[in-house]
C-alpha positions, -999 to +999 in steps of 0.1 A: +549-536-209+576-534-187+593-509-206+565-484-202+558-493-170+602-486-159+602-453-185+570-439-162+588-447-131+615-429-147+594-397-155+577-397-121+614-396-101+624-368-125+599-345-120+596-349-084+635-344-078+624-316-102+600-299-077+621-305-049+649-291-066+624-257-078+617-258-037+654-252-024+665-231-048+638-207-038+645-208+000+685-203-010+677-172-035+668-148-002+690-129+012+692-119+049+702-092+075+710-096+111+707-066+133+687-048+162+652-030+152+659+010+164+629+024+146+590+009+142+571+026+115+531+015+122+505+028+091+468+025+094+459-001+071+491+003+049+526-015+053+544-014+087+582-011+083+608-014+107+640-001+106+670-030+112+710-023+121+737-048+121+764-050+142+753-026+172+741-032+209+710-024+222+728+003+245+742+018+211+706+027+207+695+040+240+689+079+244+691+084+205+671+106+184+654+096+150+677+114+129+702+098+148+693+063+144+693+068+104+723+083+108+734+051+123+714+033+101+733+046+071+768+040+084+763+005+093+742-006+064+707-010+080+680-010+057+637-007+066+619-035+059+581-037+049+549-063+062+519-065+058+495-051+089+489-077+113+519-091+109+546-092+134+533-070+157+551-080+187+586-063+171+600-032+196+632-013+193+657-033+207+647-066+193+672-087+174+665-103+142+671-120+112+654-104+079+647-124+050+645-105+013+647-112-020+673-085-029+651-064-046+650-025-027+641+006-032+671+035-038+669+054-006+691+058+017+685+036+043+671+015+016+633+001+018+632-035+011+597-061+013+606-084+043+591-120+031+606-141+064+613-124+101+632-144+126+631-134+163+666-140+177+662-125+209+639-102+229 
């Protein structure tokens, strides 16, 4: 009896260090993007996108046109990320963040990526 009873106790600690194990792994498998938002992209009912620059200021930004901020956007490897409506609707240009994705995108150029975590870093 007491061999069942250790051999369960056994089982039981190996499949919960199994789901714990299943759990980090997930959260370490996204990847992430720090930058400044210099474009937001609202859709009626659809996806919202925002389009996210690393390493610039906010007064890079100022007194730019759209074109412009892709351009910037594609020299400094910025990327547009997609949520759902109703989500995150306090983002303006000039907020900095930190993007969560799971490294899937779409081939564009800036590239569109799904956004499954946004940090606020500063307003």
């Amino acid at each position: 009896m007491k061999r069942v009873l250790y051999l369960f106790l056994i089982l039981l600690v190996s499949i919960m260090g199994a789901c714990g194990q299943e759990q980090s792994s997930n959260d370490t498998s996204l990847l992430e993007q720090e930058g400044i938002i210099v474009e937001v992209k609202e859709h009626q009912g659809r996806w919202n996108q925002i389009l996210v620059v690393p390493n610039i200021s906010e007064d890079d930004i100022s007194n730019k046109t759209t074109a412009e901020l892709i351009e910037m956007a594609q020299e400094n490897d910025g990327a547009y990320y997609g949520f759902g409506p109703g989500e995150y609707e306090e983002f303006r240009v000039g907020t900095h963040v930190i993007v969560y994705w799971n490294g899937d995108q779409e081939d564009s150029d800036p590239p569109q990526r799904e956004a499954k975590k946004i940090d606020v870093v500063s307003k």
